[in-house]
N, C-alpha and C positions, 0 to 999 in steps of 0.2 A: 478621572485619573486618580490611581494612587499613591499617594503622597509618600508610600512607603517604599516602590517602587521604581521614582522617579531618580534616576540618574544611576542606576545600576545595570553594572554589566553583566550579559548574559553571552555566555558561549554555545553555538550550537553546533555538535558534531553530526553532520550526515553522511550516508552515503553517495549520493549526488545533489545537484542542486533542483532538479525534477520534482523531489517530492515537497523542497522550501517552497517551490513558487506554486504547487500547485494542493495536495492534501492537507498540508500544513502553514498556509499565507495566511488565513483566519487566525493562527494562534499567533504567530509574527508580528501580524498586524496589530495586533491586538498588546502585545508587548511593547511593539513602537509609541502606540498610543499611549501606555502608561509610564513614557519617559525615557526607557530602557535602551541603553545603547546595546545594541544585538548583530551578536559575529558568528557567523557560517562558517563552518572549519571543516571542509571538505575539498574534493579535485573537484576543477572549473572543466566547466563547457559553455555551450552556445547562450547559455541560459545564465552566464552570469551579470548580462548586461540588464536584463528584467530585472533580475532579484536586487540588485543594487538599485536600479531606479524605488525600489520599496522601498528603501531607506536602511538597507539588510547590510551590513558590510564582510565582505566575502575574503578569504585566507585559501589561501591554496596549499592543504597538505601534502597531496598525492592520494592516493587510494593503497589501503590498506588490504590487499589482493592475497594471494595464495604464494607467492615469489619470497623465500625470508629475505634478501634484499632489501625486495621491497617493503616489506612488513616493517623492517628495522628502519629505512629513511622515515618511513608514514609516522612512528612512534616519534623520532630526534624530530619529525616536522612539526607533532601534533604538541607537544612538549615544549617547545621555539614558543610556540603561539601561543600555548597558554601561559606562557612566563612572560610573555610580552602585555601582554592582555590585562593577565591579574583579574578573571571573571569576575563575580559576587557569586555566580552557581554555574553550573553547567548544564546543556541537556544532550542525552546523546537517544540514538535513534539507529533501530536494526542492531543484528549483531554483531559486526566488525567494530563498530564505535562506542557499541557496548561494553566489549570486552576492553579493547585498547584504551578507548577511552575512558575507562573506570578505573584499570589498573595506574594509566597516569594523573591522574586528576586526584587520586586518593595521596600518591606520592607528592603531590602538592597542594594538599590539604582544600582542596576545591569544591565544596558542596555540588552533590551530583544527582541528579532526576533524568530516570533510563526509563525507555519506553520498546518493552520488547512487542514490536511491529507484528511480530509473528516466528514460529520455531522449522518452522521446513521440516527437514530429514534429522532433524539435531538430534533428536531420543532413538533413532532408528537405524540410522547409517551407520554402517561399519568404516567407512572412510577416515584417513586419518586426521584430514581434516575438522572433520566433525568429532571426532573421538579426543581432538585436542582442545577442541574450545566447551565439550562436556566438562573436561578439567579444570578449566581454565574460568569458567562459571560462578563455580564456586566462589574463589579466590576472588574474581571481581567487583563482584557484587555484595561482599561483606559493608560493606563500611557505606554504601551507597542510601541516602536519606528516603528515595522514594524509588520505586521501580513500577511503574504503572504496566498492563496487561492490557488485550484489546479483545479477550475472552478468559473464559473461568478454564477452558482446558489448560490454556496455556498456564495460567495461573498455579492452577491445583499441581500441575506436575509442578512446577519447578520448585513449589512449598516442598512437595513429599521428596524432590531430588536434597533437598535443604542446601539449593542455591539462593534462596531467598528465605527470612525470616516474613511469618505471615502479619506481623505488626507493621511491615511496612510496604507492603503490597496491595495494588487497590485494582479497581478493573474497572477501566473506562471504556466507553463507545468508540472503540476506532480508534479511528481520526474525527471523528463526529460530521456532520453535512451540514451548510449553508441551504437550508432548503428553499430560501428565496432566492437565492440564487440560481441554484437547481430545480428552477419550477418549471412545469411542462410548457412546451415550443406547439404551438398547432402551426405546420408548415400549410405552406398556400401551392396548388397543384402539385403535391407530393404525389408522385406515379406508386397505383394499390395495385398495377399488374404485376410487379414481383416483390415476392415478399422477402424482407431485409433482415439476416443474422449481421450481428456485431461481437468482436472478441477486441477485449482493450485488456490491455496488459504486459508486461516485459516480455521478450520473446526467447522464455526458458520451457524448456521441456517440463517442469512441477506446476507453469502455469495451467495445463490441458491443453496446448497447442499442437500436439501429434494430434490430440482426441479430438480437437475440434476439425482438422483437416480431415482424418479416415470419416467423422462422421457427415462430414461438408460432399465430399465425394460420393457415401451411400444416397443420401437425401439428392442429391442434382438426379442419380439414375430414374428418381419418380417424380422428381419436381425439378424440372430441370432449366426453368427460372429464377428459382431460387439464389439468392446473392449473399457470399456470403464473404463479410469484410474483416480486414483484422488491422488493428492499429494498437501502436508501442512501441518502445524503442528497442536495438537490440541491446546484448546486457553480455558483456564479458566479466564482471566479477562475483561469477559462478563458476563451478568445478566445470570442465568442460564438456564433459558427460551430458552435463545440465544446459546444455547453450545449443541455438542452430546456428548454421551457419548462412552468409549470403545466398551462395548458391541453391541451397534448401531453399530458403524463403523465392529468389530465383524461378527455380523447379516449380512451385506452389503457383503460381501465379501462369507461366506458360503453359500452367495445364488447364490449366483455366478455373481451379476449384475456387482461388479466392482473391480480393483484390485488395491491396497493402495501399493503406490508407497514412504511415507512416507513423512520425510521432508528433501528436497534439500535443499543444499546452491547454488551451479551449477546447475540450470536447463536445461540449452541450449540442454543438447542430449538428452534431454525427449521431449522437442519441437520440435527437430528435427525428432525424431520417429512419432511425431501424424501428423494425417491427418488431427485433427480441433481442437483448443483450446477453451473450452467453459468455459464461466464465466456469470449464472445465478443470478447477485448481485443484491441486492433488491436498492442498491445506493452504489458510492463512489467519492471519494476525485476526483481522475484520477488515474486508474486501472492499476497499475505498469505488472500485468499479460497479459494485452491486448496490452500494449507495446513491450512490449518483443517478446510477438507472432509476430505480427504483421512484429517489425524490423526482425524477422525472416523467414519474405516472409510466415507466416501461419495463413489461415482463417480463425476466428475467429466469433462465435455463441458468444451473449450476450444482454441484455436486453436494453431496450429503455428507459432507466434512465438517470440521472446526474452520472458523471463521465466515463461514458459506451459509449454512445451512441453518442460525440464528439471524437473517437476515432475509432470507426467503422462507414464506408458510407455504409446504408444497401442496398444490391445488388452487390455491387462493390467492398469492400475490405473484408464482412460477409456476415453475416444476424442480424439481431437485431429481439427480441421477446421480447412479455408481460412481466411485471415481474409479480413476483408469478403463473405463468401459465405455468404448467407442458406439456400441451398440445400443446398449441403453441411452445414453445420451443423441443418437440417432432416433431414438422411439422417442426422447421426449419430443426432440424436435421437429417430428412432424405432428405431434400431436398441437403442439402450441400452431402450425401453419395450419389445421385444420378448424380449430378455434372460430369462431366467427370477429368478425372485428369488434362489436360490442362484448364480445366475453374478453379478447384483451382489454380493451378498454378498463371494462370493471375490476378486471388483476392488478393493470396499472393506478387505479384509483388507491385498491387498497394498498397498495407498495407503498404510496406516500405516506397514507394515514401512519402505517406503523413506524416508516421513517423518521417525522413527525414527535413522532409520541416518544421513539425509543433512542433518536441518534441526534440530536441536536448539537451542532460541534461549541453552541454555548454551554455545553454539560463539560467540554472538553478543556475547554478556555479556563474556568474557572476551577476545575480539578487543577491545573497549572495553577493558576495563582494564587489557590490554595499553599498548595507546594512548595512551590516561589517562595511564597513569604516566609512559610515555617524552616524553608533552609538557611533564608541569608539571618533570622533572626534566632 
C-alpha cells in the first residue's frame, strides 16, 4: 500500500456500471487496496449491487444521452456530486464523461485523468452530434493533467486535431488483461460435432453485428451445423441509427441464424465453449473482447482496423478481414472451420504469448498510479 495514496478520494465517471465491474475491477481493486475511497458517478442498473459489494460506492447521475434535457440534469447531477464528494482527482472514461466531465471538474478545479476508450465515427461523421463534441474537444481537454489512449491512432489524431497537448498524452494497453484469470478452461465432454462462433459485444451496428449475422447466414448454407452465438447487452446511448432493435435481435434468432446468449458479467465458460471468437468492429479503443479471447488460448476472426488489428497477427494468432465486408469475413470464417483442431490450438497458444508479453493490465494499474500520484501532488 501506498502511504501516499491512503485516504484519498477518487471519482469515477462512467458510462455504465458494466465496464466498473468487469474491464476495469483490476484497477478499482487495486485503488481500494491502496486506501482510496472510490466513487462511480454514473446511471445504476442491475449491476449496482456487485459493484458495491467491491467496496466501490455508486451515485447515480443519470446518463448524459443525446436529449438536452437530459444532457443539462446529467451536468446539475454530475456537479451535486462532485461538490458533495470534494474528489483529490477524478477519472473519467469514454466520451460523454469526457467531455462533461472535464468541462465540470475543471470549473471546480478537480485534477482529472481521461481515458479515451476509443473515437468511433468522431473524425468522420457529419452528424451533429458528432460535429459537436469535435468542438467541444478541444475546450475540454485543456486543462486536463493526463489523457491516456488505448492506441497510437487514436493518439496521433487527436495531437495533430490539437485537442490534446502531446506532453500529456501517453498510450497504454487497453484496459490491460488479468491473464491468470483468463487462462484457458479445457472443458470435459465438449461436443467437436459442431463447431462454435462467438460475438461478445454491445449490440450496435459499429460493433459488426449486421456483418456477423449476413456472414452467419452465408457459412450455415455449407456448414449448416455451424452455431453461431452472440452475447451483450443492448445499448441505447447511441444515435439510433447505431442501435437494433428487440424485434431484430427477435427475427435473428427465429430464423434460426444465431442463439442470444444475453449479457454476461463472467464470460470465460462461454469462451471456453467456442471454437472462434469473432469481433467484426467497424473501430475501437483496444478491444477488451479480443483480449480475453486471445488470453484464453482462442482464435480469434476480426477486422483490420485500429484497435483490432494490434491484437491479432493475421495468420498466426486469427484472421483479420475488411470491415463492413460480410463476405470476406464469411471467407475467413470458413477458413478458421477448416483448420484442423491442432492448428487452432497453436493460434490459440500463440494469442496468449503475445497477450502476455504485450497487454498486462499490471502495465495499466501502474500507469494509473503513476498519474494518480503526479495530480494530487
Amino acid at each position: 500500500m501506498s502511504t501516499e495514496l491512503t485516504g484519498k478520494k477518487i471519482a469515477v465517471i462512467e458510462n455504465g456500471l458494466l465496464s466498473t465491474y468487469t474491464m476495469r475491477e483490476g484497477l478499482m481493486m487495486h485503488l481500494l487496496e491502496e486506501g482510496c475511497d472510490v466513487y462511480i458517478l454514473t446511471h445504476t442498473n442491475r449491476f449496482v449491487t456487485q459493484v458495491e459489494k467491491m467496496g466501490l460506492k455508486v451515485i447515480n447521475i443519470g446518463s448524459g444521452n443525446l436529449n438536452l434535457v437530459k444532457v443539462s440534469r446529467y451536468i446539475c447531477n454530475l456537479r451535486r456530486a462532485l461538490k458533495k464528494i470534494k474528489p483529490d482527482v477524478c477519472l473519467t472514461f469514454s466520451i460523454r464523461p469526457a467531455i462533461w466531465g472535464n468541462l465540470v471538474t475543471r470549473q471546480l478545479k478537480i485534477p482529472t485523468i481521461t481515458n479515451i476508450t476509443g473515437v468511433g465515427p468522431l473524425f468522420i461523421s457529419k452528424n451533429i452530434v458528432y460535429r459537436t463534441a469535435r468542438s467541444l474537444y478541444r475546450n475540454a481537454l485543456s486543462q486536463t493533467k493526463k489523457v491516456f489512449f488505448q492506441n497510437y491512432d487514436d493518439m496521433n489524431l487527436f495531437i495533430e486535431r490539437k485537442f490534446v497537448k502531446s506532453s500529456i498524452a501517453e498510450r497504454i494497453p487497453g484496459s490491460g488483461i488479468d491473464y491468470k484469470k483468463f487462462s484457458p478452461i479445457l472443458l470435459k465432454g465438449h461436443d467437436s460435432t459442431s463447431f462454435i462462433f462467438l460475438f461478445i459485444g454491445r449490440l450496435i451496428k459499429d460493433k459488426g453485428i449486421f456483418e456477423y449475422i449476413n456472414a452467419a447466414r452465408i457459412i450455415k448454407k455449407k456448414f449448416p451445423t455451424a452455431i453461431f452465438n452472440v452475447m451483450g447487452p443492448f445499448w441505447t446511448q447511441n444515435l439510433k441509427r447505431n442501435t437494433i432493435t428487440h424485434t431484430q435481435l427477435q427475427n435473428w434468432i427465429d430464423e434460426g441464424v444465431i442463439d442470444y446468449l444475453g449479457e454476461k458479467k463472467d464470460v470465460r465458460k462461454f469462451i471456453a465453449e467456442a471454437d472462434c471468437i469473432v469481433l467484426p468492429s467497424y473501430r475501437e479503443g483496444t478491444s477488451n473482447t479480443l483480449l480475453e479471447a486471445a488470453s484464453m488460448e482462442k482464435p480469434t476472426i476480426t477486422t483490420n482496423t485500429t484497435g483490432c488489428k494490434e491484437i491479432v497477427s493475421d495468420n498466426e494468432t486469427g484472421f483479420l478481414c475488411r470491415v463492413k465486408d460480410e463476405f470476406d469475413l464469411a471467407d475467413k470464417m470458413k477458413k478458421m472451420i477448416l483448420l484442423s483442431a491442432e492448428e487452432r490450438r497453436e493460434m490459440g497458444k500463440k494469442a496468449r504469448q503475445k497477450i502476455i508479453a504485450e497487454y498486462d493490465k499490471q502495465i495499466v494499474i501502474q500507469a494509473y498510479l503513476k498519474a494518480i500520484i503526479a495530480s494530487i501532488g
